[in-house]
C-alpha positions in Angstrom: 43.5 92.3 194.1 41.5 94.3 196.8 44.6 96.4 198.1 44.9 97.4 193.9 40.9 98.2 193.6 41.1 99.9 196.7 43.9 102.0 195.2 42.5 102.4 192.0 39.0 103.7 194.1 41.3 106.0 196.6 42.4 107.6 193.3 38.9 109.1 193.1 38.6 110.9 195.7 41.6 113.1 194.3 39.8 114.2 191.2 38.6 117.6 191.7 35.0 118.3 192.8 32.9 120.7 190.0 31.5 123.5 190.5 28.3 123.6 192.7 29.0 120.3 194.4 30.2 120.3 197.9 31.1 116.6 199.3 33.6 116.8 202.5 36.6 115.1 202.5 35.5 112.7 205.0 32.3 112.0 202.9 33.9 111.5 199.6 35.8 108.7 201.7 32.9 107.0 202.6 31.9 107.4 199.0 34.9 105.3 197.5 34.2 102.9 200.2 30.4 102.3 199.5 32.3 102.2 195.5 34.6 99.5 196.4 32.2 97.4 198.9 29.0 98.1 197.6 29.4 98.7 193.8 32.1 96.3 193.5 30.1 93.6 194.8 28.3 93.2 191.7 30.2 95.6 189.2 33.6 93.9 190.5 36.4 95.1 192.4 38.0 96.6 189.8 34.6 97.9 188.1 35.1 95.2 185.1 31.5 93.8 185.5 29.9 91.0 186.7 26.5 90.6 187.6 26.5 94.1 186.5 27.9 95.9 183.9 31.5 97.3 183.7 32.0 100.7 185.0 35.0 101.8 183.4 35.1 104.9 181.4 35.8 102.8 178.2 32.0 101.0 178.9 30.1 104.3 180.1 31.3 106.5 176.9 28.3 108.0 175.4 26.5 107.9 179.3 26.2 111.3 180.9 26.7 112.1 184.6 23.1 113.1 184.7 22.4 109.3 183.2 24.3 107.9 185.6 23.3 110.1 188.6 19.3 108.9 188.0 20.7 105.4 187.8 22.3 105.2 191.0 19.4 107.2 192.7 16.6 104.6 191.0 18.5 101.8 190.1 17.0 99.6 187.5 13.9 98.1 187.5 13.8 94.5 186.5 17.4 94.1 187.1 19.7 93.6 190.5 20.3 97.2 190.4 18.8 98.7 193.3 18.2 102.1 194.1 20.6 104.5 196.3 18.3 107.5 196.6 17.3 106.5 200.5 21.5 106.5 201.1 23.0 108.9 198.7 21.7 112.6 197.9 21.6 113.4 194.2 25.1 115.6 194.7 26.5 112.3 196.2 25.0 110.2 193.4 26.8 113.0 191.0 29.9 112.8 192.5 29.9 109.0 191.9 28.9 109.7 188.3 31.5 111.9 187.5 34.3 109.7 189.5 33.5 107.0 187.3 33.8 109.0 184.2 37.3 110.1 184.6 39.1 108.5 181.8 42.3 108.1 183.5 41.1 105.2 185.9 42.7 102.1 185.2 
């Protein structure tokens, strides 16, 4: 189950960056990590939900990066969601965003 999350996080990392945002290689590693370990502690470890929400493309439609972005930077108040702005820059926090929106993620 954590070798095919892992998998299904590496994948990514492989989807091209957009214009304007410049996240290393190495860095964009660290990102599907902090996905995986961090995320998927309470979204799952295969984004289906659990304490939180589902983060498959299928259960963000209608959410824009940029909604997503400002949720990951300053989380949601009154929930377990906490915010990421003191570890993740808002081109990080973007990156994420977009990752998450690709809809060909299992």
């Amino acid at each position: 189950m954590i070798r095919s999350a892992w998998l299904a996080l590496s994948l990514l990392a492989a989807v091209p960056l957009t214009a304007g945002d410049v996240i290393p290689g190495t860095r964009q590693g660290e990102l599907v990590e902090l996905l995986i370990q961090d995320c998927g502690s309470c979204h799952g470890l295969q984004m289906k939900g659990g304490l939180g929400p589902a983060l498959l493309p299928a259960s963000l439609h209608g959410k824009s990066a940029e909604y997503l972005s400002a949720v990951i930077l300053n989380g949601r108040p009154g929930s377990a969601m906490p915010a990421w702005n003191g570890l993740l820059s808002p081109d990080e926090a973007r990156w994420i965003a977009e990752r998450l929106l690709q809809p060909d993620l299992p």
